[in-house]
N, C-alpha and C positions, 0 to 999 in steps of 0.2 A: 799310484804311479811312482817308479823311484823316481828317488831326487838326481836331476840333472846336474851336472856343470852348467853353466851360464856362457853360453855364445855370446858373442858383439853386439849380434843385434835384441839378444834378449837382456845384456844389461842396459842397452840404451834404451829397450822399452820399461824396463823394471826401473831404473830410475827415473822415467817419465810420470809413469804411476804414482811410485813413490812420492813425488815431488807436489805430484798434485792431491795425492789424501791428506799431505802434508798441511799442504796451502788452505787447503779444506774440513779441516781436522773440527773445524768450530760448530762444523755441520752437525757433525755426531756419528758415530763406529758403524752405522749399519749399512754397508753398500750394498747396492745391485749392480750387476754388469748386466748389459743389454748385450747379449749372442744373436749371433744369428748363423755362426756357425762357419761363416766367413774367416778369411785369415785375417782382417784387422779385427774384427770382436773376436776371435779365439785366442787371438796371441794378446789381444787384451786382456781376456779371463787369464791366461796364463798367464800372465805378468803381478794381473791380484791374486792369486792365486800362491806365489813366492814372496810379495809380503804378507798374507794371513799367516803364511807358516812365521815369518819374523814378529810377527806381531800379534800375540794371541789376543788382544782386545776388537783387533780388525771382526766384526761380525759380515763375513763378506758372502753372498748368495751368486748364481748369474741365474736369469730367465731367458728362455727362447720362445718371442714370440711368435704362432702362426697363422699367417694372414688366412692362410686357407683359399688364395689367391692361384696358385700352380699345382697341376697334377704334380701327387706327392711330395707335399711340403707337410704333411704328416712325417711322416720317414724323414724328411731333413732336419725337422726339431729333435725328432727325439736321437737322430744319431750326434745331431750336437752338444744335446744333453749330457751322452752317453763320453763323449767328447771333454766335455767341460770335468764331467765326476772323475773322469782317468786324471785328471790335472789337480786332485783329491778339493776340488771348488765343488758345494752342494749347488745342483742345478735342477730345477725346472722348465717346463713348458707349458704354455697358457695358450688357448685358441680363442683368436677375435673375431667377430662379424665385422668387414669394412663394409661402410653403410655407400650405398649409392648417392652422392650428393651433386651440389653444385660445382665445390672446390676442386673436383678433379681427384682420379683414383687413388695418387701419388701421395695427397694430401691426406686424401682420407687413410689411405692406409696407416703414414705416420702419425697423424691425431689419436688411431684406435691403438696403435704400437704407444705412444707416450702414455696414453694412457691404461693401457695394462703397467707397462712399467712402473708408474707411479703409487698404482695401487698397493694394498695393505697383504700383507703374506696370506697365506693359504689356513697358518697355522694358529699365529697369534691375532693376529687383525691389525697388525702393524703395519703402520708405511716404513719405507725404506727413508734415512737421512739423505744418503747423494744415490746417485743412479750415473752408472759411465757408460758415454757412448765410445764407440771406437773409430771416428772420425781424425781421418789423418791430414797431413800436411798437404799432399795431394788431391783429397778435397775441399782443400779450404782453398787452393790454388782455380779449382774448376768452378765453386761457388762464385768467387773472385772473377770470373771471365765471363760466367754467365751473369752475374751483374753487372757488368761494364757494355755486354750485350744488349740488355733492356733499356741503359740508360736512364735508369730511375734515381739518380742521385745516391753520394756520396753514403746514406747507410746500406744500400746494398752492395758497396764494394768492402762494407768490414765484413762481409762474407759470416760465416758460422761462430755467432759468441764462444768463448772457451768455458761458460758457464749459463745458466738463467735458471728461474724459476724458483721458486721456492719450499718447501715442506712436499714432496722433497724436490730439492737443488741437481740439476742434471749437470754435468761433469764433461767435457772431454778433453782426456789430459792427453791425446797423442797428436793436437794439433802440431804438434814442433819435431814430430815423427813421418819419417818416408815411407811411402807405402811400400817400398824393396824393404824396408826393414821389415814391418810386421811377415812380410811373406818368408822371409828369411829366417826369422824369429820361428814361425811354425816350423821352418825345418829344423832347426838346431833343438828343437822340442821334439821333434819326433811325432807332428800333428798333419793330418791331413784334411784342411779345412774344406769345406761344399764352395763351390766358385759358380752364384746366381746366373743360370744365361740371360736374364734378363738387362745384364750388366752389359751384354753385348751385342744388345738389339739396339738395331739402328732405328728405331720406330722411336727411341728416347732421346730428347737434346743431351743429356749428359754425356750417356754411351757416344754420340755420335764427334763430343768434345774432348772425352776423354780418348778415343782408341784413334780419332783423324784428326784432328787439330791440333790436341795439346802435342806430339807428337813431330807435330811439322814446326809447331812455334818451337817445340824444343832443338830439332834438329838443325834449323835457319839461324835463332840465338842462341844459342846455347843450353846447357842445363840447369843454368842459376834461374829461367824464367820461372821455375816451377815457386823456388822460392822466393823471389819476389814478387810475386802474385801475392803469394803469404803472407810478404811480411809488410803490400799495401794493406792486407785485412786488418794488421794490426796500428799502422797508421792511421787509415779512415777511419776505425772504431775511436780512436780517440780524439778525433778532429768532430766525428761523429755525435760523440758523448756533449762533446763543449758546445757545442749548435743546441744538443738538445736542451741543457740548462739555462743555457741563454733564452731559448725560448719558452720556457716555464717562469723564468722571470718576466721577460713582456707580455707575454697572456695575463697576467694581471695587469696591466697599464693599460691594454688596448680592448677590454671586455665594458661592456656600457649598456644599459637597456635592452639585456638579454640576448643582444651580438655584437658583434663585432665592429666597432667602429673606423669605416675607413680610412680616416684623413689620419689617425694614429697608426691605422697597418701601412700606409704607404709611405709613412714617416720612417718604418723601422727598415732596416738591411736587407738588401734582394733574398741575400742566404737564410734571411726567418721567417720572410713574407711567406710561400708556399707551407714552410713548420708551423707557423703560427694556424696557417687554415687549417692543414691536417688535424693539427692539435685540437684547435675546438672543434671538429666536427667529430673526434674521437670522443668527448669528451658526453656525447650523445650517443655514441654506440654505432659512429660512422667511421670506419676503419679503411685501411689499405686505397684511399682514395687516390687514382691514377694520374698521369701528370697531365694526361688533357683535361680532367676535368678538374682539376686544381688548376692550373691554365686561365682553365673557363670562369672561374671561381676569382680568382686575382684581377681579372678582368674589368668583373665588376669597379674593382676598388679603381684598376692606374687606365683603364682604357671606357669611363662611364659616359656613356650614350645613352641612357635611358632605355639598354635592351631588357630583357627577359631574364627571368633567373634562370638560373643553371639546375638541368633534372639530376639527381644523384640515387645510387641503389636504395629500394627500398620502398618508394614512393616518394621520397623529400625533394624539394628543391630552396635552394641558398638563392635570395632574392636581395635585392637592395633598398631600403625605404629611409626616407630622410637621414641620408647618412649613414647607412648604419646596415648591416649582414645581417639576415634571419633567416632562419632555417624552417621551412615550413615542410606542409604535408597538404 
């Protein structure tokens, strides 16, 4: 592909990039961009795509994975492939089973998507150092709504980390990017991205947030809503963070004869009591535990009447004995 001039919104996205392989540099040279052929991962790939040319040590790939979920989503990888190589970025496409589970399709699907991404090249058996998603400001704004929807406390409103994970470290440097940019960005590139219908099924909360709601909030408040949705995500994450360390510190004070002692959990802060429970029952391989039943679980400790323990997934139940939380089966 010739080299372009750079439009407005492809230098705000090329120094979004920029900024963040930058900040991420300690990682190591080899990225992946996750495509999917969309105008915010395409204009992603395009954006690394004009620093690999600045920077020959950038070893930069993209992969387009296919769920194998939509009549012809064959033909959509490889036209995004075909998409990415014109933007002179080497690219791939890798096909996954999503497996039928418990978590939901949505879930499954991005579990078996992470982890092809993750995975080791085709060629060498190498993992990839960072992998970038192309999650914009826009999504972090609808993340951010649909947490304050559930009501599940303060770390579902930091909405989508701008990083996690490790070997390899997943990346998304266009959280501080408009999704009018990336779209904009493909035109001024001369890209004609695939636009998912499934984006615009009303059968999905997102879809149904993002094309009727976000839309009326924008239009009643104005257009700053979109960003401050945003930039609670970046508040809570750090309000977030300091809660969690605080209670990685009192889990050691309030742990005793193999659980949890209650007259030290009710001594500690409303705001760590439910962390502290979560935390130890994580600590068992009991996760995502819901606010009723952490509720039910606290209970024991500040409202004890000599009931019953509380049933949790799995077969366990969190019961009360002299004092003190255990976790049984």
């Amino acid at each position: 592909m010739a080299t372009r001039a750079l439009g407005r919104a492809g230098l705000a996205l090329v120094a979004a990039v920029s900024d963040g392989l930058q900040r991420a540099s300690e990682q190591g040279s080899r990225v992946r961009v996750a495509c999917s052929g969309g105008p915010d991962s395409l204009a992603l790939a395009a954006a690394v795509a004009v620093c690999a040319r600045r920077d020959p040590a950038l070893l930069a790939e993209a992969l387009v994975v296919d769920h194998q979920l939509q009549p012809g989503s064959r033909e959509v990888a490889h036209a995004a492939v075909d998409a990415v190589r014109g933007l002179g970025l080497p690219a791939r496409t890798v096909a996954v089973q999503v497996p039928h589970s418990g978590e939901g399709p949505e879930a499954a699907a991005r579990r078996a998507r992470y982890e092809a991404l993750a995975a080791p090249d085709a060629a060498g058996g190498r993992r990839p150092d960072l992998v970038l998603l192309g999650h914009t400001l826009d999504d972090q704004a609808e993340t951010v709504l649909l947490g304050l929807v559930r009501g599940s406390g303060i770390r579902s409103l930091a909405g989508m980390p701008a990083h996690f994970g490790s070997a390899p470290q997943f990346w998304r440097p266009l959280l501080g990017v408009r999704r009018a940019d990336t779209e904009r960005a493909c035109v001024e590139w001369g890209l004609a991205p695939w636009h998912d219908p499934q984006n615009r099924d009303d059968r999905f909360t997102r879809s149904r947030l993002r094309h009727r709601v976000l839309p009326v909030l924008t239009a009643e408040l104005g257009e700053g809503v979109i960003e401050a949705l945003a930039r609670t995500a970046t508040l809570a994450t750090q309000d977030a963070d300091y809660l969690d360390a605080l209670t990685s510190s009192a889990l050691t004070t309030i742990m005793g004869d193999g659980g949890l002692d209650c007259a030290r959990l009710a001594d500690q802060p409303a705001a760590l009591q439910g962390r502290l429970v979560r935390r130890w029952l994580a600590t068992v391989g009991i996760v995502g535990l819901d606010f009723e039943r952490t509720a039910a679980v606290l209970a024991l400790v500040t409202h004890w009447r000599g009931q019953k323990g509380v049933d949790l997934p799995g077969g366990h139940r969190v019961v009360r004995r002299a004092g003190v939380l255990f976790l049984d089966r």
